[in-house]
Every structure is written in structure tokens, then in C-alpha cells.
C-alpha angles and dihedrals in degrees: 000000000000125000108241104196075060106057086038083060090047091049097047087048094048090051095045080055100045094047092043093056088045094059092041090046096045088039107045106033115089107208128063114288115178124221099253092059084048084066104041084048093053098038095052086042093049089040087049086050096041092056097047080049091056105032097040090065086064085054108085126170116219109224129189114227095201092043084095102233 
């Protein structure tokens, strides 16, 4: 069973992102850019985020305690 108050967290963070890549993309480009293109723009870059989210915790670095760094 899922954790709810987890997959509350993940969905805050996903829409801070996509709304965060919406504002940069509309303020900063110069040329028109229509609203539709704004949203394609902020949900790839929030999928793209979402599967480096769920895919970097599987990633795990052994480390050896005693190696000194």
C-alpha cells in the first residue's frame, strides 16, 4: 500500500517543478510562444523529472567506511 502523505510530498514537488518550468519558459523566451507549447514544455520537463526521481533512489553507491575519503 502506498504512503499517502508520500505520494502527497511527490505531487507537491512535480507541480512546484512544472510550474516553475512554465514561468521560466513563458518569461525568458523571445519569441511567441503560445500557451499550449508552455505545457508541453513544463510536463516533459516535470515527466523527465518525475522518472530520474523515481529511478535515482535504486541507484545506491557502495561506499567503504574504512577507504579513508
Amino acid at each position: 500500500m502506498a504512503n499517502i502523505r508520500e505520494v502527497i510530498r511527490r505531487l507537491v514537488k512535480y507541480l512546484v517543478l512544472v510550474l516553475a518550468v512554465a514561468f521560466v519558459t513563458f518569461s525568458l523566451l523571445k519569441t511567441k510562444v503560445t500557451n499550449f507549447d508552455v505545457l508541453l514544455i513544463a510536463l516533459t520537463g516535470g515527466f523527465v523529472y518525475c522518472l530520474l526521481d523515481l529511478v535515482s533512489p535504486s541507484i545506491s553507491l557502495k561506499i567503504d567506511k574504512n577507504c579513508g575519503i
